[in-house]
Biopython code that builds the backbone (N, CA, C, O; Angstrom):
import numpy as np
from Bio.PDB.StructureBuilder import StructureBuilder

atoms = [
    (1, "UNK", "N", (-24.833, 26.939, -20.097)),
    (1, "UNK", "CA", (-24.109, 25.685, -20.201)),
    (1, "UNK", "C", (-23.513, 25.339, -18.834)),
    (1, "UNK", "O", (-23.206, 26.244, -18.059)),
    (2, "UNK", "N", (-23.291, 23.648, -18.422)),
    (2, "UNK", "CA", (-22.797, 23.256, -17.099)),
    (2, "UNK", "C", (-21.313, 23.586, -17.294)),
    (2, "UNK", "O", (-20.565, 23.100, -18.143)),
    (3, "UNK", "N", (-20.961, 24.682, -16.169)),
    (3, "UNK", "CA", (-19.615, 24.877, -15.847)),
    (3, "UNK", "C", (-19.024, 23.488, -16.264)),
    (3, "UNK", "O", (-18.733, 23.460, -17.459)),
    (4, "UNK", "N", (-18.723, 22.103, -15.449)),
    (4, "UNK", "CA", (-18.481, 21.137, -15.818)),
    (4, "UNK", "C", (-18.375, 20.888, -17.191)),
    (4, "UNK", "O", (-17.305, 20.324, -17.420)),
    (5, "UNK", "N", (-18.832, 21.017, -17.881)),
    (5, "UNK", "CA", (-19.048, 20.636, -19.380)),
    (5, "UNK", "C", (-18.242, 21.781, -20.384)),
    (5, "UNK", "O", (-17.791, 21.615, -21.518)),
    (6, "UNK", "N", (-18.243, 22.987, -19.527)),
    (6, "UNK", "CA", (-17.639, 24.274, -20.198)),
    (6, "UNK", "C", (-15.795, 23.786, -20.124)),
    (6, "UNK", "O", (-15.016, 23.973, -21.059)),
    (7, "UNK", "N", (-15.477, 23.239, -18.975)),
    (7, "UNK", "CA", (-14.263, 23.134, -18.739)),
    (7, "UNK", "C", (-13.799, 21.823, -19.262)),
    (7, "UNK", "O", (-12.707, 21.271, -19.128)),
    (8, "UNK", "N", (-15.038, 21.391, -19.983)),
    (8, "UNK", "CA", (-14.258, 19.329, -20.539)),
    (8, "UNK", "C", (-14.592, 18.918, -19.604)),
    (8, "UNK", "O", (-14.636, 17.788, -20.089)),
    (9, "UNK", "N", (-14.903, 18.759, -18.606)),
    (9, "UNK", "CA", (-15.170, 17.984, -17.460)),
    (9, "UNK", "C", (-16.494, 17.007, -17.448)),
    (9, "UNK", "O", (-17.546, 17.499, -17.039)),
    (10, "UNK", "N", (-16.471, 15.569, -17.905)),
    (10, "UNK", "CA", (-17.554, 15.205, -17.424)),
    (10, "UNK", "C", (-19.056, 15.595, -15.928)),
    (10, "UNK", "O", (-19.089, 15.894, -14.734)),
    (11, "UNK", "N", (-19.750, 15.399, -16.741)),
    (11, "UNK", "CA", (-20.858, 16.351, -15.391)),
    (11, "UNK", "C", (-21.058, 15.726, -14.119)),
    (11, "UNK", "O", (-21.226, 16.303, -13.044)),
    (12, "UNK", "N", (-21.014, 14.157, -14.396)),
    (12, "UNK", "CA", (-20.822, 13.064, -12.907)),
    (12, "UNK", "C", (-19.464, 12.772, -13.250)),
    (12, "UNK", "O", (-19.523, 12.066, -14.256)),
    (13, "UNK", "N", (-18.254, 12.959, -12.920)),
    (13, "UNK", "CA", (-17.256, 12.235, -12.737)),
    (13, "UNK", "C", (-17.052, 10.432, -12.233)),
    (13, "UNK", "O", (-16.415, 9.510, -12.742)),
    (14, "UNK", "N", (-17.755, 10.506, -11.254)),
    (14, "UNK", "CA", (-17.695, 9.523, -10.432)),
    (14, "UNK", "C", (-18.414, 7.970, -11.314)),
    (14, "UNK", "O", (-17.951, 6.845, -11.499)),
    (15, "UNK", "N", (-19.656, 8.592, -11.665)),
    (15, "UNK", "CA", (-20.500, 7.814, -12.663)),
    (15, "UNK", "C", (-19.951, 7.498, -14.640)),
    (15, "UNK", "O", (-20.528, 6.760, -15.439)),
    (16, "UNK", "N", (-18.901, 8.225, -14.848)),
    (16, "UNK", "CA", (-18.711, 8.109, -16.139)),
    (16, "UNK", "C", (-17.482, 7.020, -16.053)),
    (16, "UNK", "O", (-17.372, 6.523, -17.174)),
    (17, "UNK", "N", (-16.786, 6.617, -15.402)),
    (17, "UNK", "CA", (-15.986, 5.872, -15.790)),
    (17, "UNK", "C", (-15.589, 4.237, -15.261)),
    (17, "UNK", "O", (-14.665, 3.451, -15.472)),
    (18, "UNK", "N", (-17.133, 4.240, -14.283)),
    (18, "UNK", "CA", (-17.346, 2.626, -13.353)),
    (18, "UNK", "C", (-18.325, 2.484, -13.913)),
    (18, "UNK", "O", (-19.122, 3.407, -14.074)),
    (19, "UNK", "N", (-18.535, 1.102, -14.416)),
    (19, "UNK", "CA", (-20.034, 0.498, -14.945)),
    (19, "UNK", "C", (-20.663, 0.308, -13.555)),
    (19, "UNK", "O", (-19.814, 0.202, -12.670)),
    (20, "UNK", "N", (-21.651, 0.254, -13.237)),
    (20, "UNK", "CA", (-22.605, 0.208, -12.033)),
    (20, "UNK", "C", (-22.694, -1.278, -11.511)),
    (20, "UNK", "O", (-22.657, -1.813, -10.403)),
    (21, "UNK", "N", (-22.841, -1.743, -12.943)),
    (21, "UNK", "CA", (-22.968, -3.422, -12.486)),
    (21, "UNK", "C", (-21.952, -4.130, -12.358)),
    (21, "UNK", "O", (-22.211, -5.312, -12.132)),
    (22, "UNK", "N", (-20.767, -3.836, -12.420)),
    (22, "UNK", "CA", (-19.474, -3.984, -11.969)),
    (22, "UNK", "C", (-18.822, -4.034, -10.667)),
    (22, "UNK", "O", (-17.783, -4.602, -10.331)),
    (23, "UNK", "N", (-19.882, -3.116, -9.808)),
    (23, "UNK", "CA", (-19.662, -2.658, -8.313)),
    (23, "UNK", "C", (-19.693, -3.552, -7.491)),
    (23, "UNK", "O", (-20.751, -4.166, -7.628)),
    (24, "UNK", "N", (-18.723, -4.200, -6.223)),
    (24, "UNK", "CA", (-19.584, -4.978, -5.481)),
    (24, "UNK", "C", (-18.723, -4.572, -4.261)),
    (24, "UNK", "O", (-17.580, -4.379, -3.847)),
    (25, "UNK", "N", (-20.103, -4.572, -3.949)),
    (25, "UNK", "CA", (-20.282, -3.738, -2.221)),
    (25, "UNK", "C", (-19.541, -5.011, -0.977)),
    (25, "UNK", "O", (-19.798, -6.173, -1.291)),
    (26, "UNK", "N", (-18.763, -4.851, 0.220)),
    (26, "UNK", "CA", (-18.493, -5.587, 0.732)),
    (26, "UNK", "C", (-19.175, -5.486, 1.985)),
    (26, "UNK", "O", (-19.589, -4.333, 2.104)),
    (27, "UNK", "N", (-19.504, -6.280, 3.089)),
    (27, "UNK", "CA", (-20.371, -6.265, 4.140)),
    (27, "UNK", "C", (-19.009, -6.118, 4.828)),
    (27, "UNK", "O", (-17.833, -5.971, 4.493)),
    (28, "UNK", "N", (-19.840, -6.242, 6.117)),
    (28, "UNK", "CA", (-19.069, -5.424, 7.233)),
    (28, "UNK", "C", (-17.662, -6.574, 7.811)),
    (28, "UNK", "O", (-16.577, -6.519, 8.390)),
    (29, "UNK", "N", (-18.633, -7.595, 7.155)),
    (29, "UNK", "CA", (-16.922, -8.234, 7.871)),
    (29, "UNK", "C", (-15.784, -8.597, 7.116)),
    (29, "UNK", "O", (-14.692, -8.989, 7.526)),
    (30, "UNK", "N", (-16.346, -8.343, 5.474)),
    (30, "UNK", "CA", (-14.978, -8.477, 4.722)),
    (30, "UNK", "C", (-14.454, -7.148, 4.726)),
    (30, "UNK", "O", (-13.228, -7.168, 4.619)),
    (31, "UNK", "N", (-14.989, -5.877, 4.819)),
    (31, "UNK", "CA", (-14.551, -4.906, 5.433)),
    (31, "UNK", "C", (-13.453, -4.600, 6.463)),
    (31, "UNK", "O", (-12.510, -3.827, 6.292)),
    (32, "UNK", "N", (-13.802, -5.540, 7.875)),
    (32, "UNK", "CA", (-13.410, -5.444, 8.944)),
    (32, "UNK", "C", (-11.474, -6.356, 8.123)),
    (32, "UNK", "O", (-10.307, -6.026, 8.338)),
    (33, "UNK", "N", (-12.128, -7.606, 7.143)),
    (33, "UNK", "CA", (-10.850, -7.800, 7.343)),
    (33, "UNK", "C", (-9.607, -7.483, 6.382)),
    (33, "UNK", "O", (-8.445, -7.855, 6.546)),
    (34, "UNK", "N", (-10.187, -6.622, 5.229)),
    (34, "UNK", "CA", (-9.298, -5.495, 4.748)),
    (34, "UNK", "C", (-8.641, -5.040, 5.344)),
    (34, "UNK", "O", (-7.419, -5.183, 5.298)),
    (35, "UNK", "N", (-9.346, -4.253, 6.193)),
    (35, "UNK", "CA", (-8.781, -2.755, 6.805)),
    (35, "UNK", "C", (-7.505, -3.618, 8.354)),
    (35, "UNK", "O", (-6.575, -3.100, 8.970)),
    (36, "UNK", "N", (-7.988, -4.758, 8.423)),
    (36, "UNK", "CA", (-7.303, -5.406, 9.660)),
    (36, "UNK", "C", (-5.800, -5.778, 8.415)),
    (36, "UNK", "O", (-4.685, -5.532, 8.873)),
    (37, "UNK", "N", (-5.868, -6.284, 7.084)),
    (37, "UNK", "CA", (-4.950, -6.403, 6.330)),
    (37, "UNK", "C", (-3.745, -5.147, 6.500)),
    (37, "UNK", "O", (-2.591, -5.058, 6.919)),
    (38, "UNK", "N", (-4.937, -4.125, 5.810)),
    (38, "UNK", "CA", (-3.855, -2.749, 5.555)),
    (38, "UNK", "C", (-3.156, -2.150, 6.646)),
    (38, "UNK", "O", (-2.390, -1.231, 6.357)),
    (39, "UNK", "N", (-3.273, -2.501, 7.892)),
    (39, "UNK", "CA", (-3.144, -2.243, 9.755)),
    (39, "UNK", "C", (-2.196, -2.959, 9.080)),
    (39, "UNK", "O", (-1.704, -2.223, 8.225)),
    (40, "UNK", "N", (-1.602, -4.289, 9.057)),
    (40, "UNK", "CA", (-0.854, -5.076, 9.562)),
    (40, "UNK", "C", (0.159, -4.848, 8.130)),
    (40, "UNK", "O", (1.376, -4.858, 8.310)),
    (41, "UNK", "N", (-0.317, -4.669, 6.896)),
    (41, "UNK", "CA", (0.849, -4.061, 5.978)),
    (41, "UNK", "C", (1.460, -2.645, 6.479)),
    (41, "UNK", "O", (2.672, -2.547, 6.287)),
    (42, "UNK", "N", (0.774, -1.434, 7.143)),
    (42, "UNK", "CA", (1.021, -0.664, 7.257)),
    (42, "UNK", "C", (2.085, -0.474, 8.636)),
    (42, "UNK", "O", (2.876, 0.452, 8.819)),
    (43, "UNK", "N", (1.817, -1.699, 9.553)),
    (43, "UNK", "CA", (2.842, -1.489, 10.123)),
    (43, "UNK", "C", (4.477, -2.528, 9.833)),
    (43, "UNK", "O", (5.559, -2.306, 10.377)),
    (44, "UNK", "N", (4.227, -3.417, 9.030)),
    (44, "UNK", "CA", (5.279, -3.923, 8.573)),
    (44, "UNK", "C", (6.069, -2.902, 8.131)),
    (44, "UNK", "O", (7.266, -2.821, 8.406)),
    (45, "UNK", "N", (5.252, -1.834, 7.220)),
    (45, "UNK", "CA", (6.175, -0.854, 6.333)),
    (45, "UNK", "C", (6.555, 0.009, 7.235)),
    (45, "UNK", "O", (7.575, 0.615, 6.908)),
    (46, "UNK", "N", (6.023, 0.348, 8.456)),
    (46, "UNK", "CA", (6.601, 1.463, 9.570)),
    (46, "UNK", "C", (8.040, 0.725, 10.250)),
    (46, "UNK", "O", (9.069, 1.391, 10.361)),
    (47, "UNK", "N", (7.971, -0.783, 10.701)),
    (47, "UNK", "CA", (8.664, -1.479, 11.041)),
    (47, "UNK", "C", (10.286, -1.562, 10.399)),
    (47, "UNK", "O", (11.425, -1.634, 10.860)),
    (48, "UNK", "N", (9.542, -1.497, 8.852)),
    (48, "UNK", "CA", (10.756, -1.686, 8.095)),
    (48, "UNK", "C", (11.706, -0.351, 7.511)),
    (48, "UNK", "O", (12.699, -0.439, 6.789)),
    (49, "UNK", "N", (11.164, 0.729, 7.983)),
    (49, "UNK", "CA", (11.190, 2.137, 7.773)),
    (49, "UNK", "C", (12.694, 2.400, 8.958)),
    (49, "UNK", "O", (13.832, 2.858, 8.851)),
    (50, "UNK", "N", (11.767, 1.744, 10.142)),
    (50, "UNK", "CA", (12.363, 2.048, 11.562)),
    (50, "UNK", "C", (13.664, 1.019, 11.707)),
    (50, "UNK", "O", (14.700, 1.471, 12.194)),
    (51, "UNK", "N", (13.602, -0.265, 11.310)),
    (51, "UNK", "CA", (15.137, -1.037, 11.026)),
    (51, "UNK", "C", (16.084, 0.007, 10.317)),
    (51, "UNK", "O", (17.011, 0.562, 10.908)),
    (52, "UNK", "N", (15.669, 0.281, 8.619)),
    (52, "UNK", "CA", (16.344, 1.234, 7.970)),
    (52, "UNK", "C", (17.463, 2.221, 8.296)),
    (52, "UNK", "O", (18.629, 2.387, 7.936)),
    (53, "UNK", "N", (16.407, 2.937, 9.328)),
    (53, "UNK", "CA", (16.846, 4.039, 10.030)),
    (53, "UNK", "C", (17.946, 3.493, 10.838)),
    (53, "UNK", "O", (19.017, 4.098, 10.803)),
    (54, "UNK", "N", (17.833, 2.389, 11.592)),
    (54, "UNK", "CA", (18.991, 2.088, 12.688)),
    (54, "UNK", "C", (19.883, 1.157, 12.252)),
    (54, "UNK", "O", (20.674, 0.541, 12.966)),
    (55, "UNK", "N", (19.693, 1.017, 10.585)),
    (55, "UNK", "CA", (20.610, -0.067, 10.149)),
    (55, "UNK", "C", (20.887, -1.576, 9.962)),
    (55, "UNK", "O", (21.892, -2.215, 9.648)),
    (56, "UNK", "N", (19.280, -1.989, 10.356)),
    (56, "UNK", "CA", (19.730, -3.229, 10.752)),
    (56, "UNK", "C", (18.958, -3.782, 9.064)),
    (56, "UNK", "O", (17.838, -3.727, 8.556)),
    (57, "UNK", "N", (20.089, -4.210, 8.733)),
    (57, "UNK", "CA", (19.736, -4.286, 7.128)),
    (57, "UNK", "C", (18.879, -5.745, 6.738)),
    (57, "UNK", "O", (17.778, -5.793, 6.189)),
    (58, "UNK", "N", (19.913, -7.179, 7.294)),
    (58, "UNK", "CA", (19.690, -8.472, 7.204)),
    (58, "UNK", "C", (20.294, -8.965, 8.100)),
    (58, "UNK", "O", (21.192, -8.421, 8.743)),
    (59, "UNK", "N", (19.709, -10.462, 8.294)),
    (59, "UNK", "CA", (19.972, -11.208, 9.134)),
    (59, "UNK", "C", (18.773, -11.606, 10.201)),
    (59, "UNK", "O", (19.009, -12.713, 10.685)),
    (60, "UNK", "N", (17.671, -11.073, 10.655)),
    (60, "UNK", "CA", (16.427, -11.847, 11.044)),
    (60, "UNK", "C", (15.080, -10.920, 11.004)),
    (60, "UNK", "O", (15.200, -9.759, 10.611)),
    (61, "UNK", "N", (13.918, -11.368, 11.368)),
    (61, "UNK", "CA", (12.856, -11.052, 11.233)),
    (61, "UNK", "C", (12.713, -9.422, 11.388)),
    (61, "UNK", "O", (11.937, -8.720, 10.740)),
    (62, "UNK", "N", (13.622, -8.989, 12.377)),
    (62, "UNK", "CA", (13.174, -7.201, 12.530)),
    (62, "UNK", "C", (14.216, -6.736, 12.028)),
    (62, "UNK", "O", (15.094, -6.326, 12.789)),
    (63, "UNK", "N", (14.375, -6.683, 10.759)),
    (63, "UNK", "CA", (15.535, -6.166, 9.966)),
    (63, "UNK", "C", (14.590, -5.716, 8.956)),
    (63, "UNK", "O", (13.376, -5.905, 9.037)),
    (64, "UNK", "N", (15.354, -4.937, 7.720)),
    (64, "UNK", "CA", (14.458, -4.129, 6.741)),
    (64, "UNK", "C", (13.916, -5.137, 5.664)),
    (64, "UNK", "O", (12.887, -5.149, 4.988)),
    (65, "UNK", "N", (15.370, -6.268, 5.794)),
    (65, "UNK", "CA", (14.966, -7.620, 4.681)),
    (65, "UNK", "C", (13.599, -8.856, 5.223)),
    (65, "UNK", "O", (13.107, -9.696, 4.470)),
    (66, "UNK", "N", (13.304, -8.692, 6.376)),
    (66, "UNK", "CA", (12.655, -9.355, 7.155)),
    (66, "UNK", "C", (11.704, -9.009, 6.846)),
    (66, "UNK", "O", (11.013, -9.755, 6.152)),
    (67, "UNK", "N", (11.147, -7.490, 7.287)),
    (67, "UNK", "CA", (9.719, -6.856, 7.321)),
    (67, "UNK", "C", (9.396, -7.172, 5.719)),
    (67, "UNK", "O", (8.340, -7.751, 5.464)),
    (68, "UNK", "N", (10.279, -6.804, 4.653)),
    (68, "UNK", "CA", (10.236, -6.760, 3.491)),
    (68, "UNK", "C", (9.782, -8.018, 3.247)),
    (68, "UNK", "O", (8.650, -8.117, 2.774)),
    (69, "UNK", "N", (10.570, -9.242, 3.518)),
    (69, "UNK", "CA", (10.077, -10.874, 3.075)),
    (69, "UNK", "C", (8.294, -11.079, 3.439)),
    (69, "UNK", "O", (7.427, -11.676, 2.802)),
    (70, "UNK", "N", (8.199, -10.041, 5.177)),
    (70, "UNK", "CA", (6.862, -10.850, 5.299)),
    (70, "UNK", "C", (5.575, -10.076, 4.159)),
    (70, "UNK", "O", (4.646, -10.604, 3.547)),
    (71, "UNK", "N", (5.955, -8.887, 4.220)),
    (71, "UNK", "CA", (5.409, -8.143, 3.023)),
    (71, "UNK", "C", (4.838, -8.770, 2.106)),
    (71, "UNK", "O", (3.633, -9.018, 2.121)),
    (72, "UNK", "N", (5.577, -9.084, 1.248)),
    (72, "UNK", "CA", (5.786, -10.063, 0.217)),
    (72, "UNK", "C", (7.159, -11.382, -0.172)),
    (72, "UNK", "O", (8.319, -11.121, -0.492)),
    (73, "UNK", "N", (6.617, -12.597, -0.030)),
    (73, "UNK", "CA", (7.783, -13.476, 0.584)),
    (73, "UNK", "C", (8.536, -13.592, -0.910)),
    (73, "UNK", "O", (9.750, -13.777, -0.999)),
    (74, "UNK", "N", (7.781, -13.478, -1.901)),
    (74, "UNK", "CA", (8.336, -13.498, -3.170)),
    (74, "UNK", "C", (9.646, -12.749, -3.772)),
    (74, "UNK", "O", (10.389, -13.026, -4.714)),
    (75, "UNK", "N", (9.616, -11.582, -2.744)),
    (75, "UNK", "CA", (10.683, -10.349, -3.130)),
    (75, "UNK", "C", (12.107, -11.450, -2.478)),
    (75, "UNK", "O", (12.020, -12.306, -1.597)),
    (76, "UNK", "N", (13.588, -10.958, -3.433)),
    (76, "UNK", "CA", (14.586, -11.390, -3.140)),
    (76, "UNK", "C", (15.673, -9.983, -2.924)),
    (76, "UNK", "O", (16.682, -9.565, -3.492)),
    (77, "UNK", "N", (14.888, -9.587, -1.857)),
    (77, "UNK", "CA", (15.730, -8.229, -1.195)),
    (77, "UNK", "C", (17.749, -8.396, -1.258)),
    (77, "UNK", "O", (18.112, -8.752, -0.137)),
    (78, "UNK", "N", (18.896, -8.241, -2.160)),
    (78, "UNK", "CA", (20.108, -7.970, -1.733)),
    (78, "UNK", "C", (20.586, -6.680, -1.289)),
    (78, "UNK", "O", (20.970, -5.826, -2.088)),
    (79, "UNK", "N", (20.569, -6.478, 0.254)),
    (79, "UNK", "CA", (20.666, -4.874, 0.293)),
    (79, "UNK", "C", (22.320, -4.763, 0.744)),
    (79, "UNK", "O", (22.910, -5.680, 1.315)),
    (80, "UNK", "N", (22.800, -3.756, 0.457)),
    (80, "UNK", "CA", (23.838, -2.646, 0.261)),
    (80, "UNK", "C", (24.543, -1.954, 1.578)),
    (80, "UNK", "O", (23.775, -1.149, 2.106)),
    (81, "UNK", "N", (25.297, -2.022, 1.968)),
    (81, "UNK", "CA", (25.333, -1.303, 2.872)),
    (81, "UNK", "C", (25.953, -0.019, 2.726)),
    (81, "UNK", "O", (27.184, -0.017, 2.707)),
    (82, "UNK", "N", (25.243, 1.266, 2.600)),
    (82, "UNK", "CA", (25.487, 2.255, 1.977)),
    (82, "UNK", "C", (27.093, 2.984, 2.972)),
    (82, "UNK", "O", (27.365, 3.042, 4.171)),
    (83, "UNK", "N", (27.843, 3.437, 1.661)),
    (83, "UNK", "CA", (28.810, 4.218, 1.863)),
    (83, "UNK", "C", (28.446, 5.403, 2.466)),
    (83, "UNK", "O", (27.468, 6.115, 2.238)),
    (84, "UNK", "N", (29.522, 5.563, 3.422)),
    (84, "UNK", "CA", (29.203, 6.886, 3.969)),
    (84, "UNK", "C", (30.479, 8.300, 3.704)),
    (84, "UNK", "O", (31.577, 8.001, 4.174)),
    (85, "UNK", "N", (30.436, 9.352, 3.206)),
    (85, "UNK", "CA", (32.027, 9.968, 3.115)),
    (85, "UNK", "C", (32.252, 10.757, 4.334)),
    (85, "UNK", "O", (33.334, 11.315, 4.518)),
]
sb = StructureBuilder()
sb.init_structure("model")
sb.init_model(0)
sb.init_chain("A")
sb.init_seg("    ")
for serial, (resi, resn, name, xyz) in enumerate(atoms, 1):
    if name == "N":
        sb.init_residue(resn, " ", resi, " ")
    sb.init_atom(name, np.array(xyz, "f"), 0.0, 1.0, " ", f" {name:<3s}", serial, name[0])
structure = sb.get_structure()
């Protein structure tokens, strides 16, 4: 018997739970402009990581509420200014 099958494990993983004809493949330049997306989310979120850290909560674009708005403009960030003892 397939190890796989001994342990419950479907025998293709990959193939049992995507219909095939469902798939759609992207060419190279909607590719290119994903990955140029997730670059430019990924550094908003480094951006807004790095305000955090130095405090700069609200009030303009390189603040944590800023990076956050361009993120997503929908979010209505009220941030806190945390107590310290």
């Amino acid at each position: 018997m397939n190890r796989d099958r001994a342990a419950g494990r479907p025998a293709h993983p990959a193939r049992s739970s995507v219909d095939e004809r469902e798939i759609r493949y992207m060419d190279d330049q909607e590719l290119q402009v994903w990955l140029d997306q997730l670059a430019r989310q990924q550094a908003l979120q480094t951006q807004a990581l790095q305000a955090l850290l130095e405090a700069r909560w609200e009030g303009g674009a390189d603040t944590v509420v800023g990076h956050l708005k361009a993120l997503d403009p929908s979010l209505e960030p009220q941030p806190r200014v945390p107590l310290y003892l």
